[in-house]
ROVEXKE-96073 format. One record per residue (C-alpha): z, x, y; residue in three letters. Coordinates in steps of 0.1 Angstrom, whole numbers, plus 5000, padded with zeros to 4 digits. Each point is the difference from the previous one (the first is absolute). Layout:
<kepas>
+------+------+------+-----+
!    w !    u !    v !  aa !
+------+------+------+-----+
!    Z !    X !    Y ! ALA !
...
+------+------+------+-----+
</kepas>
This chain:
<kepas>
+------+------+------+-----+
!    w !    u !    v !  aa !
+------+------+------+-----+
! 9395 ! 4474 ! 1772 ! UNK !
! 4983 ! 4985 ! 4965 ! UNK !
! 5027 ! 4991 ! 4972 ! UNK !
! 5005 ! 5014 ! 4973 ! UNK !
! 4988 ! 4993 ! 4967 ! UNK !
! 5029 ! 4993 ! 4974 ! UNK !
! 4987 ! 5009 ! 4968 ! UNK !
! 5026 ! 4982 ! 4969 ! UNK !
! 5001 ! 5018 ! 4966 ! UNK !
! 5012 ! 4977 ! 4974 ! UNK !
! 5012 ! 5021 ! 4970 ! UNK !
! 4993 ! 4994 ! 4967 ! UNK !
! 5022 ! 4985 ! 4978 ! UNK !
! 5001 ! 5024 ! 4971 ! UNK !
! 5005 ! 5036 ! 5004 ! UNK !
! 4971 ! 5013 ! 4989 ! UNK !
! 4991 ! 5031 ! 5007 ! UNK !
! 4966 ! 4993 ! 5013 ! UNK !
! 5006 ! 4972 ! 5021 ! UNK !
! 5027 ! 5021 ! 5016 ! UNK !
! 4980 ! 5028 ! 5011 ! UNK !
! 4971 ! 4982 ! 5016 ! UNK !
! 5029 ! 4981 ! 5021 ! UNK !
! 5013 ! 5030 ! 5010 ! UNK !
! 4966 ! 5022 ! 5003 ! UNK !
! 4992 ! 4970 ! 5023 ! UNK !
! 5028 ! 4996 ! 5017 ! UNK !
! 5005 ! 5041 ! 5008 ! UNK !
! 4962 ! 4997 ! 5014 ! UNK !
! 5006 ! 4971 ! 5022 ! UNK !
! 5028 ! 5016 ! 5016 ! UNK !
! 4977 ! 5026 ! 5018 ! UNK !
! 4979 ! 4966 ! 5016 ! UNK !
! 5002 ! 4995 ! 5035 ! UNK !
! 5008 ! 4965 ! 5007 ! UNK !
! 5013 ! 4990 ! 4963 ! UNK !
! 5035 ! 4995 ! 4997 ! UNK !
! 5012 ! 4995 ! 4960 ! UNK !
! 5023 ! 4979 ! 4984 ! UNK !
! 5010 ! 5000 ! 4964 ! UNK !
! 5013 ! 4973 ! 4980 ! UNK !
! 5009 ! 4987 ! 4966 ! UNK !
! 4978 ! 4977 ! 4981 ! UNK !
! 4986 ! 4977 ! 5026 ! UNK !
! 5001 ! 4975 ! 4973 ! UNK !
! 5037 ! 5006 ! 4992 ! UNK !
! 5015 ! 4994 ! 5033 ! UNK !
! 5027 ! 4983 ! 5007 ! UNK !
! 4991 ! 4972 ! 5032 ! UNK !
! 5029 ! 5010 ! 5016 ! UNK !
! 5003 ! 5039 ! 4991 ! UNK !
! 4996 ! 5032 ! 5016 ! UNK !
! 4963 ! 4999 ! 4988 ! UNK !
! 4987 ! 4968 ! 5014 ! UNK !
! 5022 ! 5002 ! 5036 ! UNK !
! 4984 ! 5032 ! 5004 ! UNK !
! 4965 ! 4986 ! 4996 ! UNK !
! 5004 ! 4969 ! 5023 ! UNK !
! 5009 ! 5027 ! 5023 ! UNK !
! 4967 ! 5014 ! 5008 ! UNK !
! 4979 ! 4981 ! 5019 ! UNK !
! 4966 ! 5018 ! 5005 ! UNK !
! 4973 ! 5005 ! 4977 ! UNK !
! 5011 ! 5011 ! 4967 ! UNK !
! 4984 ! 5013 ! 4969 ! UNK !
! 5020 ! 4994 ! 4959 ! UNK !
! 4993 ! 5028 ! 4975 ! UNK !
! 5010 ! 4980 ! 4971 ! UNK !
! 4995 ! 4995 ! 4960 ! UNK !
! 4988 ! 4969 ! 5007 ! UNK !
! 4970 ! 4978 ! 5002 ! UNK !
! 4995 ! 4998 ! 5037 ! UNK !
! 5001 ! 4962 ! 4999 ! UNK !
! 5035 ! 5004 ! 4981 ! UNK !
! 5014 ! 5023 ! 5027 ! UNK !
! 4988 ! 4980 ! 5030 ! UNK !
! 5015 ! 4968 ! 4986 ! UNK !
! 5034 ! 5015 ! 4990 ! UNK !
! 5001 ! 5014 ! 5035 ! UNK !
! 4989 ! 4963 ! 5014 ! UNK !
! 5030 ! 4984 ! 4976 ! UNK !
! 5025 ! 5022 ! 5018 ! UNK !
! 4988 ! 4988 ! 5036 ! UNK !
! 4978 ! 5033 ! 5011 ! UNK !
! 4966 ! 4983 ! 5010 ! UNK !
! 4972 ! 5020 ! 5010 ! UNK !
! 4960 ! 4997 ! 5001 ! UNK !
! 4982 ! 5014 ! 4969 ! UNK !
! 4991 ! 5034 ! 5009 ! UNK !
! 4968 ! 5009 ! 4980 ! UNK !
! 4999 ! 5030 ! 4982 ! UNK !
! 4968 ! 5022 ! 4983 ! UNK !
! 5024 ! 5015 ! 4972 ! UNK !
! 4998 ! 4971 ! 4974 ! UNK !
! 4989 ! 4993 ! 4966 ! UNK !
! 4961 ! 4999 ! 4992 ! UNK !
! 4987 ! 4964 ! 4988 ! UNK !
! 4971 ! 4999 ! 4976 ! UNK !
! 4968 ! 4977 ! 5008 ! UNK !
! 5015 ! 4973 ! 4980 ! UNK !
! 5037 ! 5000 ! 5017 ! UNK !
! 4987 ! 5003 ! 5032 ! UNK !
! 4977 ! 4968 ! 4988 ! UNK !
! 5030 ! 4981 ! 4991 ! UNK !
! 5022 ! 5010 ! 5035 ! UNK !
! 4967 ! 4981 ! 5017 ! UNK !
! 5002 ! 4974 ! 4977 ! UNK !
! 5031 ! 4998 ! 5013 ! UNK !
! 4996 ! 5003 ! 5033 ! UNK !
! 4972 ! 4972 ! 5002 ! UNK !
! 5020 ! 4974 ! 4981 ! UNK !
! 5011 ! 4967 ! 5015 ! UNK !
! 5026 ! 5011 ! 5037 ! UNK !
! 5035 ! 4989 ! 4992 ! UNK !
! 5029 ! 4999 ! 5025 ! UNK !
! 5027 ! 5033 ! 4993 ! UNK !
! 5029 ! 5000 ! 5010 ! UNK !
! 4994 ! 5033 ! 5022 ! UNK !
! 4971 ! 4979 ! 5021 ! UNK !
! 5028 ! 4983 ! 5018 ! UNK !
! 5021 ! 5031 ! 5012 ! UNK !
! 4999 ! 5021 ! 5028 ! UNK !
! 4978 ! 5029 ! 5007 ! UNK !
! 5023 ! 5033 ! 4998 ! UNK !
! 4995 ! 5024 ! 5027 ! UNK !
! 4998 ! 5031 ! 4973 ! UNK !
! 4981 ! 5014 ! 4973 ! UNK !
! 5018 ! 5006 ! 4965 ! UNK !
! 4982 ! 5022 ! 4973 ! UNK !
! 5004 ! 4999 ! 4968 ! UNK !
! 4989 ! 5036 ! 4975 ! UNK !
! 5004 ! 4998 ! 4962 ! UNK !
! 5016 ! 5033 ! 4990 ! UNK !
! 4981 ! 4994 ! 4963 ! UNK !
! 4960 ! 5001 ! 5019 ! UNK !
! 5001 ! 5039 ! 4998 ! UNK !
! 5024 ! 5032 ! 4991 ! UNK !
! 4985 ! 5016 ! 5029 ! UNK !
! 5024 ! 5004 ! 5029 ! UNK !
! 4969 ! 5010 ! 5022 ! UNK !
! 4988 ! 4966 ! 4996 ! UNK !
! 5031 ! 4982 ! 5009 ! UNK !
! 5005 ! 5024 ! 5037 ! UNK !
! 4961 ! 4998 ! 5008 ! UNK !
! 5002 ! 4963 ! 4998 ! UNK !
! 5036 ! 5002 ! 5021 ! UNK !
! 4986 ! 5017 ! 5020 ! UNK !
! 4966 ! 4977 ! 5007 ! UNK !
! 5027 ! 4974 ! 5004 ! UNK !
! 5019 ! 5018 ! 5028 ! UNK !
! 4967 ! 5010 ! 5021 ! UNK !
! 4995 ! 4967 ! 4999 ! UNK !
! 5027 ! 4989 ! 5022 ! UNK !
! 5000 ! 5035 ! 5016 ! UNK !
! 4984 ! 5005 ! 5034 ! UNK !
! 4979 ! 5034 ! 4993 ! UNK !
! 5013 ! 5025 ! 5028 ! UNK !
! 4977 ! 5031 ! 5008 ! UNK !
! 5011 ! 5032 ! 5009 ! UNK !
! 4978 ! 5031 ! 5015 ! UNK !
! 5020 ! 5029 ! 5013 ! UNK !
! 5026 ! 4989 ! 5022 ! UNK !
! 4980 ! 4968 ! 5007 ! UNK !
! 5006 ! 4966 ! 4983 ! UNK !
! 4972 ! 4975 ! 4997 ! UNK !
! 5007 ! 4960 ! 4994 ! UNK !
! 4975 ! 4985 ! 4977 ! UNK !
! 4976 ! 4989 ! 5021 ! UNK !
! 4988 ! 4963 ! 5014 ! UNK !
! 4966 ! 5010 ! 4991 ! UNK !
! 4970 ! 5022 ! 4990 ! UNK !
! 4991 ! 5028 ! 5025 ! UNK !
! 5039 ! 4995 ! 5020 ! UNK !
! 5001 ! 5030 ! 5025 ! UNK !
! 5012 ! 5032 ! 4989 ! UNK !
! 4994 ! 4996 ! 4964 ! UNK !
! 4971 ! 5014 ! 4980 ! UNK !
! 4983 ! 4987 ! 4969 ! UNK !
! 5011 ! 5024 ! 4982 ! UNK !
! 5041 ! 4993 ! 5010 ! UNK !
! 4989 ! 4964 ! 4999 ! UNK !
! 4989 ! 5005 ! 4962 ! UNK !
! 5026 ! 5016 ! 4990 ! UNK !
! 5027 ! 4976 ! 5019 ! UNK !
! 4982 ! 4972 ! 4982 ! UNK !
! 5001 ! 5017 ! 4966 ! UNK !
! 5032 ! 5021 ! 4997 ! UNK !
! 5002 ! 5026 ! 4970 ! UNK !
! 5038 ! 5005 ! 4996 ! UNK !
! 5028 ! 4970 ! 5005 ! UNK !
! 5009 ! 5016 ! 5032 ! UNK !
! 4986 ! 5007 ! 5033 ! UNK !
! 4980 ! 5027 ! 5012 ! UNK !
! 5023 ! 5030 ! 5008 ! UNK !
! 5034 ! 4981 ! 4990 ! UNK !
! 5026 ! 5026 ! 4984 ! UNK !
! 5006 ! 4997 ! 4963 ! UNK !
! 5021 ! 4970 ! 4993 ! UNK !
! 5037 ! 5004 ! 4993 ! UNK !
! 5013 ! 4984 ! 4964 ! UNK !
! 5023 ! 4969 ! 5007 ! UNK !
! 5028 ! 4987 ! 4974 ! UNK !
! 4996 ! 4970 ! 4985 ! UNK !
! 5021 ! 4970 ! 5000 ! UNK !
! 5018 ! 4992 ! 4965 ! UNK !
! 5012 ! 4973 ! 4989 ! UNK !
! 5026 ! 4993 ! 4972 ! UNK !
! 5001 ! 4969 ! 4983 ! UNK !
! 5016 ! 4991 ! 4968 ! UNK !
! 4983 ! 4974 ! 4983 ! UNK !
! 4992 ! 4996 ! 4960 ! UNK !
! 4964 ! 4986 ! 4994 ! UNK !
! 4987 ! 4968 ! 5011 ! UNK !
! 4981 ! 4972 ! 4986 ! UNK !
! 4987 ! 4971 ! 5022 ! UNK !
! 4972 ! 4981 ! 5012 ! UNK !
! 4984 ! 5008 ! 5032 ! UNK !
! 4973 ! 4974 ! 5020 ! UNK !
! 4972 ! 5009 ! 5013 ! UNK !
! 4993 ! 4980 ! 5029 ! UNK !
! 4967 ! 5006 ! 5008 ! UNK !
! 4990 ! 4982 ! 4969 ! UNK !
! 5033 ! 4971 ! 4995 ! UNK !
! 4988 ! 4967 ! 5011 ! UNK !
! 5035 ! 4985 ! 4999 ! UNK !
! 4993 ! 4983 ! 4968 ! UNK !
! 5031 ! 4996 ! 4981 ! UNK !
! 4990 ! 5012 ! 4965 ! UNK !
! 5023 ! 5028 ! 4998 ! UNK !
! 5033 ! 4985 ! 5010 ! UNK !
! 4989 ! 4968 ! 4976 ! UNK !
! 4996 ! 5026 ! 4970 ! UNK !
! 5030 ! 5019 ! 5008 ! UNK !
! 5034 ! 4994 ! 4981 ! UNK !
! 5020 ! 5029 ! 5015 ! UNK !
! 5007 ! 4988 ! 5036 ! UNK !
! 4977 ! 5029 ! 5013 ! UNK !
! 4981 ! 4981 ! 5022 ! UNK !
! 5007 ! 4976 ! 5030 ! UNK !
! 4988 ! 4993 ! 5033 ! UNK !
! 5005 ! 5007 ! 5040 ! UNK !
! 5011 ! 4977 ! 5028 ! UNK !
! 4961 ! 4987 ! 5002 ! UNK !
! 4996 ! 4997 ! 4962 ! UNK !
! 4979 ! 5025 ! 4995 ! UNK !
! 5005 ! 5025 ! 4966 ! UNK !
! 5024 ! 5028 ! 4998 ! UNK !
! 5012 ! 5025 ! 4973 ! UNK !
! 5042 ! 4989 ! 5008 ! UNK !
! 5018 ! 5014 ! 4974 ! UNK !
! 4980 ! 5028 ! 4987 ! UNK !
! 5031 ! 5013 ! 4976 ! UNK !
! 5001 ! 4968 ! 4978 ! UNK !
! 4960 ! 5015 ! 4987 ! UNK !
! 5001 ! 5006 ! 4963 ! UNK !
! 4989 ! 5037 ! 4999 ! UNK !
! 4967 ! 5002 ! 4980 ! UNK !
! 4990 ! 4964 ! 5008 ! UNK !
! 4967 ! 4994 ! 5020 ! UNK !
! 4993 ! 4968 ! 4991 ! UNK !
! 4997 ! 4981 ! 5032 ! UNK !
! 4976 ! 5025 ! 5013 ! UNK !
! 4980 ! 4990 ! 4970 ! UNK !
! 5003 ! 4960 ! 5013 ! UNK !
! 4992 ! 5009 ! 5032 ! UNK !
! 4963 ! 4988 ! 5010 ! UNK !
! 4992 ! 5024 ! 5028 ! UNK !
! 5019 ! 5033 ! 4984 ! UNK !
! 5020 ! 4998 ! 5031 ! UNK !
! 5030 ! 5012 ! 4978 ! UNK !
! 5010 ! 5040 ! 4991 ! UNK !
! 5019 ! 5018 ! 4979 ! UNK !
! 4995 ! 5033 ! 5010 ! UNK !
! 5014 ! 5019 ! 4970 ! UNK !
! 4976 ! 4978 ! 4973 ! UNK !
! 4977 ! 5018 ! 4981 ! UNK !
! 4972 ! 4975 ! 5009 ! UNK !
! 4982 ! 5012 ! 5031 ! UNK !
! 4993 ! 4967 ! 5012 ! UNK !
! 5034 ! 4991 ! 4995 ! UNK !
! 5015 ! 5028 ! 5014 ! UNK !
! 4980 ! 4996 ! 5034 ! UNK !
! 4962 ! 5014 ! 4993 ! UNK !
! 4977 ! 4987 ! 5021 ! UNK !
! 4975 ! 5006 ! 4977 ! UNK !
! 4999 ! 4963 ! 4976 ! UNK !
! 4981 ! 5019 ! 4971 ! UNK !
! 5025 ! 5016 ! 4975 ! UNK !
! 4995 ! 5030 ! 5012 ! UNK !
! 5032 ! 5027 ! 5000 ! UNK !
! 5013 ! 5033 ! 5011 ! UNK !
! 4997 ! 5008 ! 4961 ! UNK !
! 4986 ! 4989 ! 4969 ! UNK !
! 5020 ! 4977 ! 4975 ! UNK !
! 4994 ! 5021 ! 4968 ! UNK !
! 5012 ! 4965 ! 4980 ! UNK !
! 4969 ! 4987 ! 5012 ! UNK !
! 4975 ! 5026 ! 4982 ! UNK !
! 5015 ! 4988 ! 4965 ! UNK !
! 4996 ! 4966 ! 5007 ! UNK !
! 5026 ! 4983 ! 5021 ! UNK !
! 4982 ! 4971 ! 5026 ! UNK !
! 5006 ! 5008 ! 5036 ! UNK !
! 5028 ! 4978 ! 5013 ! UNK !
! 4994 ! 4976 ! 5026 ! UNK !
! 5018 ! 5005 ! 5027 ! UNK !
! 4998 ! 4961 ! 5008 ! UNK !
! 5005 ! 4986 ! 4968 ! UNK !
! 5021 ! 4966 ! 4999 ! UNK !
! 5007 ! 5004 ! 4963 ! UNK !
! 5014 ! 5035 ! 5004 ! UNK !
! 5023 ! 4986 ! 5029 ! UNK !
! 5017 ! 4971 ! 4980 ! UNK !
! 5005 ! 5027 ! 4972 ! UNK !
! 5015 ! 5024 ! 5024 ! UNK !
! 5022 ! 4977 ! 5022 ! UNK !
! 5007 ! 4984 ! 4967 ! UNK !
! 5012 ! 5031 ! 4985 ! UNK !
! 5023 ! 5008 ! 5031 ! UNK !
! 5019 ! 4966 ! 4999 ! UNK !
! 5011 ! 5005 ! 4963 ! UNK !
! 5012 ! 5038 ! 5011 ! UNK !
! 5020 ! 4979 ! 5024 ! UNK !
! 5016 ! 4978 ! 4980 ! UNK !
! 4978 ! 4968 ! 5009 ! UNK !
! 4973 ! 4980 ! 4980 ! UNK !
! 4966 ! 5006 ! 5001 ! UNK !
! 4977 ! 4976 ! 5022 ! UNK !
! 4965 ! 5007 ! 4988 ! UNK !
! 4978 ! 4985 ! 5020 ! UNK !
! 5020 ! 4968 ! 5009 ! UNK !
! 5012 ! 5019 ! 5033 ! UNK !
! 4981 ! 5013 ! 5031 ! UNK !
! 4965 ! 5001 ! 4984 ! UNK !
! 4975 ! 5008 ! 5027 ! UNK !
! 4981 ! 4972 ! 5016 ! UNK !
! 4970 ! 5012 ! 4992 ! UNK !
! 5005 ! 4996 ! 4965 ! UNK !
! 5007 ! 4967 ! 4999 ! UNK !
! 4968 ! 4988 ! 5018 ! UNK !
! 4979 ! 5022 ! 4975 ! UNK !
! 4978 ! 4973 ! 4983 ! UNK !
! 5008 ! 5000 ! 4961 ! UNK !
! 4977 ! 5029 ! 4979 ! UNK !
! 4977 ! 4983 ! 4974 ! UNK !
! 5009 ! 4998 ! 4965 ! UNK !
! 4988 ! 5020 ! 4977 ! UNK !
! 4996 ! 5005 ! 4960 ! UNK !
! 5029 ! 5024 ! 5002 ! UNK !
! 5024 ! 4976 ! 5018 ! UNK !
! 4991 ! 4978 ! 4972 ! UNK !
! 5007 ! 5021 ! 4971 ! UNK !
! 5037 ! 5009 ! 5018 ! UNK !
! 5007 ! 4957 ! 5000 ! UNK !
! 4992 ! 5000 ! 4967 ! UNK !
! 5018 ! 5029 ! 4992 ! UNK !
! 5027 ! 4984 ! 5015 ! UNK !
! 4997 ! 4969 ! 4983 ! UNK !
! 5004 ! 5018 ! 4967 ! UNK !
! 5038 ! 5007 ! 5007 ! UNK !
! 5003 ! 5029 ! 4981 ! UNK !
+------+------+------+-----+
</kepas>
């Protein structure tokens, strides 16, 4: 007998009414699916490691899919930080790239091969998916694609009359037509042929109280162990395993707001989920593209930079004084990359500032 497919619906953290009715449109239409089971939770990025939200997840051990408001990188890798490993299960319901993102994701993709940290570990034996709740307000879209998923992993089981057909070994098997084969090859409903009408199933809730979070999450399919992050952090947030390799240790110390070590980091190997960057908040995409439009921008306002070194210093800068500590500048845990940068050319302009200068005034 096939498993079943745990489908994971990650509420929203605000209560807004319109986030709340696709989850529960969703929800009430997956409970009619044969071979779905569902489980909701809190805000995946919320849980506690040891709460009622993350022991329930390490519990299932099939395939699973995560309904999230995330980015799916940032819901995989929150998931990866709590120990629940799984095989990136590809899905058709994404985001559209442009001509010139999807030139920049092969730019990419063709630049120089670099050791990650997730090239050294173990192959997982299941397939985890990942669904960004914010990619449509179509619930249709969100069971269709559930439902591609579970046929997937889903032996197709044919019935005629009082007669019940396994799929077969090949074209032409005995006792099956081409028109029974056709239509066992390309099913029109989610069930079999002849099943009865499937019976709605309760879902599994679970309670969890936990106030919002803010901390860094690794992306391991792009770290390459270098360092950079725990040299640039000042809040104890970072430290390393029993084979030195990089871990997020004390998530809690994060200053809430702060991103600046993803900026630092060379291979954006490093998430904030709830930033209002795309790129930092786990977007594949490396173009500034978004889920909406900054207005701020129309009047003027430069796009930030999601990896800008200047805007890090400022920021952790900023966080130390809210602490109680000094400022550093960039005396402290400035990348490595910056300090082999060869010296820019001067210029009339650096000139005029010397002189400037000079005048004392």
């Amino acid at each position: 007998m096939a498993k079943k497919l745990t489908v994971v619906l990650s509420q929203g953290q605000s209560q807004n009414p319109a986030k709340r009715s696709l989850e529960e449109d969703i929800v009430a239409r997956l409970l009619f699916q044969p071979g779905v089971e569902v489980t909701i939770i809190p805000h995946l990025y919320d849980l506690k490691s040891d709460g009622p939200g993350m022991l329930c997840l390490e519990g299932i051990s099939g395939n699973m899919v995560i309904l999230s408001w995330m980015f799916e990188r940032a819901a995989r890798w929150t998931l990866d930080r709590n120990g629940i490993h799984g095989k990136i299960g590809t899905s058709l319901l994404t985001y559209e790239a442009d001509d010139d993102e999807l030139d920049e994701l092969e730019d990419e993709e063709a630049a120089e091969a670099k050791p990650r940290v997730a090239d050294a570990r173990p192959e997982s034996n299941r397939f985890i998916y990942c669904l960004d709740l914010r990619v449509s307000d179509k619930v249709d879209d969100y069971v269709e694609e559930i439902q591609r998923i579970a046929a997937e992993q889903t032996p197709q089981v044919v019935q005629l009359g009082g007669l019940t057909l396994d799929p077969p070994k090949s074209n032409g098997a005995a006792g099956v037509t081409p028109q029974q084969q056709a239509r066992h090859d390309n099913p029109t409903n989610d069930t079999f042929v002849g099943a009865p009408a499937a019976e709605a199933h309760e879902p599994i809730r679970i309670q969890e109280t936990s106030g919002r979070r803010w901390y860094p999450v690794i992306d391991y399919s792009r770290c390459t162990n270098c360092m950079e992050c725990i040299d640039f952090c000042l809040f104890g947030v970072y430290g390393v395993d029993g084979i030195d390799t990089i871990l997020v240790e004390q998530p809690d110390n994060c200053r809430k707001g702060c991103p600046a070590c993803s900026r630092v980091c060379p291979e954006n190997a490093i998430i904030f989920p709830q930033h209002k960057t795309p790129t930092i908040a786990g977007s594949d995409l490396v173009a500034d593209g978004g889920l909406k439009i900054d207005l701020s921008q129309l009047f003027g306002k430069p796009a930030e930079d999601p990896g800008d070194v200047d805007t890090a210093v400022r920021e952790r800068d900023e966080q130390l004084l809210l602490a109680g500590r000094d400022a550093v500048g960039t005396t402290v845990g400035i990348p490595k990359r910056q300090a082999d940068k060869p010296a820019e050319a001067r210029d009339e302009l650096d000139d005029l500032i010397d002189a400037v200068d000079e005048l004392d005034i």
